[in-house]
Structure formats: C-alpha cells, structure tokens
DOTORTOR-381835 format. One record per residue (C-alpha): x, y, z. Coordinates in Angstrom, 1 decimal. Example, Ala and Ser with C-alpha at 12.3 -4.5 7.8 and 13.67 -1.06 7.14 Angstrom:
REM DOTORTOR-381835
> east / north / up
> 12.3 / -4.5 / 7.8
> 13.7 / -1.1 / 7.1
REM end
This chain:
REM DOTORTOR-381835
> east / north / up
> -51.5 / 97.1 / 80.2
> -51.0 / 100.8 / 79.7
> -47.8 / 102.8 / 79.9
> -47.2 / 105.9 / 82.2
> -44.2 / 108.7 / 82.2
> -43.4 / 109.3 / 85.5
> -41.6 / 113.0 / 85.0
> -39.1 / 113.5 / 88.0
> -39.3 / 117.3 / 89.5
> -36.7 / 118.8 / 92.0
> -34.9 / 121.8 / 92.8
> -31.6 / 121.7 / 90.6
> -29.8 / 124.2 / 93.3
> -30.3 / 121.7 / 95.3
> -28.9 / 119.0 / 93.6
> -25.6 / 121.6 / 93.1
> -25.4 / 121.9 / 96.7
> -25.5 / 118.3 / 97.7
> -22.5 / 116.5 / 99.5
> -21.4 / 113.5 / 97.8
> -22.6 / 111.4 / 100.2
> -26.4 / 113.1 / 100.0
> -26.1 / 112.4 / 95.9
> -24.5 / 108.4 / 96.9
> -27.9 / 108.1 / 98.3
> -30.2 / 109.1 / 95.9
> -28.4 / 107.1 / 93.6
> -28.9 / 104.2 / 95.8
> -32.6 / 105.0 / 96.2
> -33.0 / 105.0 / 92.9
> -31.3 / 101.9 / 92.0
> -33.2 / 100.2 / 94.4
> -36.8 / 101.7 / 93.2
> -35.7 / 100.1 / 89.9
> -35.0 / 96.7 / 91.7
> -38.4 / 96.8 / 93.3
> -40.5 / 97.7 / 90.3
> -38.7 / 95.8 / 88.0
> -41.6 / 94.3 / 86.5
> -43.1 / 97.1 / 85.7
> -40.3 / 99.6 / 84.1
> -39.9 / 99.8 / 80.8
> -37.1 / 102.6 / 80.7
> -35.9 / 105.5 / 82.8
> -32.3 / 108.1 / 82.6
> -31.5 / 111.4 / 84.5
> -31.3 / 114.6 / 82.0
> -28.4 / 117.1 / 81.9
> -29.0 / 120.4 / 84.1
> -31.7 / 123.0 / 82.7
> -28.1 / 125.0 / 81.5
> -27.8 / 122.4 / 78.7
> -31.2 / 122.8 / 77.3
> -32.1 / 124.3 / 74.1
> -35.6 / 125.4 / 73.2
> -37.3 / 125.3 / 69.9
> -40.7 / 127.7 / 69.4
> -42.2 / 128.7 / 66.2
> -43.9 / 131.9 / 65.3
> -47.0 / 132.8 / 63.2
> -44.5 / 132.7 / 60.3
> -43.7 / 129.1 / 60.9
> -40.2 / 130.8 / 61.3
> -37.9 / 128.5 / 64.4
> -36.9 / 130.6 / 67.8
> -33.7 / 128.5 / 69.1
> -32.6 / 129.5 / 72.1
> -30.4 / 128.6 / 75.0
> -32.2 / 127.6 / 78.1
> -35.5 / 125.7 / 79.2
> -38.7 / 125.5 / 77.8
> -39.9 / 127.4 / 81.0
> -38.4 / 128.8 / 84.5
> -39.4 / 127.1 / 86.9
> -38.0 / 126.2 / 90.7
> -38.4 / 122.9 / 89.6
> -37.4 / 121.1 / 86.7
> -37.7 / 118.3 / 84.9
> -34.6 / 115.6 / 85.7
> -35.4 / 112.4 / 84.7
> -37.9 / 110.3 / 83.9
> -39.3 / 106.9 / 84.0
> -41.5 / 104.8 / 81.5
> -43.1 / 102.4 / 83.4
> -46.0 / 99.6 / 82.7
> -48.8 / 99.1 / 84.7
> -52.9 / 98.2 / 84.1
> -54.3 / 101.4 / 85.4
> -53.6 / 104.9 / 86.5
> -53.8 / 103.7 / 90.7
> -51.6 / 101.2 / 90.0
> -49.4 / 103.7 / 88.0
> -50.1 / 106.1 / 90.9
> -48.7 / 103.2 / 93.4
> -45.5 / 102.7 / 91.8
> -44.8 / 106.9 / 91.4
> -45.0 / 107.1 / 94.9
> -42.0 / 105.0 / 95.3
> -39.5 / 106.8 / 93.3
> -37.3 / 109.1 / 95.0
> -37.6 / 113.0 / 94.6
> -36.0 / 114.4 / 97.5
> -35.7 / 117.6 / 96.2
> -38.9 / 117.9 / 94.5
> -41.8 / 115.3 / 93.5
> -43.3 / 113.3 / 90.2
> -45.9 / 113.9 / 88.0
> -47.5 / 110.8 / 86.1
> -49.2 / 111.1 / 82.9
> -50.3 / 108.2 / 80.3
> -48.5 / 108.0 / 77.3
> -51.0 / 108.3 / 74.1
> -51.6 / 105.0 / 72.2
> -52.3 / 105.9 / 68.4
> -54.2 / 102.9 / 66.6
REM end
C-alpha cells in the first residue's frame, strides 16, 4: 500500500464569514469522511489561518529570509490535510473525492518512499 497527502484548499474569507451553523457542518462532514474511510487514514488536522504563517527562503548567500505571511498569495490556501493509505493513486483519487471542501477543493499527491 502507498500513502497519499490529500492537501485541503478553500477560500479562508470564506471560512471568516461563515455562520456557526455553516462551520457545525463542515465539522460534521468531516468527522463523518473520517468514519467512512477509516481504514484508510493514517492522520489528518486543520492548520491555523494563512495570518499565522511564517516563511522561510534562502538566498544565493545561503543567508534565511523570515517573514510573516504565506509561502505564496493565493485565493486559496492550504487548511488541512489528510495522510491517507491506499494501493494506488484511483483508489487514492476515490477517497479525495469524499472529503469535504466547500469552500475550495483537494489536491492529492504521493508521499515519496526513500529506500
């Protein structure tokens, strides 16, 4: 079996501007995607806001850039993620479709396996 990120991307503003009841149920649509693919998770958490990020570049000088703020500006940005286990990339591809990303969609990519 192989392991796959699925990377969560929505519209943060629109996170902000959601009632409590609209945030109730995505909670509850992603507790139950867990439920359902419970077989094949292996780990998953929501991130902070973009606001709380701090990015780390180098230069030519191998000197560090810290700065407040995401690695890029985009409408959509990463929130969460979920490591999940499945034997190929349909299958992975099957499972991604499920999770919840109302404000936004997923991207799956395999994790590297160093041997």
């Amino acid at each position: 079996m192989a392991e796959y990120l699925v990377l969560i991307y929505e519209d943060e503003k629109a996170y902000a501007d959601a009632t409590p009841a609209t945030f109730g149920g995505i909670s509850a649509a992603h507790t139950a995607f867990a439920e359902a693919n419970g077989a094949a998770m292996r780990g998953g958490k929501a991130l902070q806001p973009t606001g709380t990020a701090t990015s780390i570049r180098t230069n030519d000088a191998g000197e560090y850039l810290v700065t407040d703020g995401p690695y890029a500006e985009t409408r959509e940005a990463l929130g969460g993620y979920y490591l999940i286990e499945a034997p190929d990339l349909d299958q992975a591809i099957e499972v991604a479709k499920q999770v919840p990303a109302r404000f936004g969609g997923v991207e799956v990519r395999p994790v590297m396996v160093f041997e």
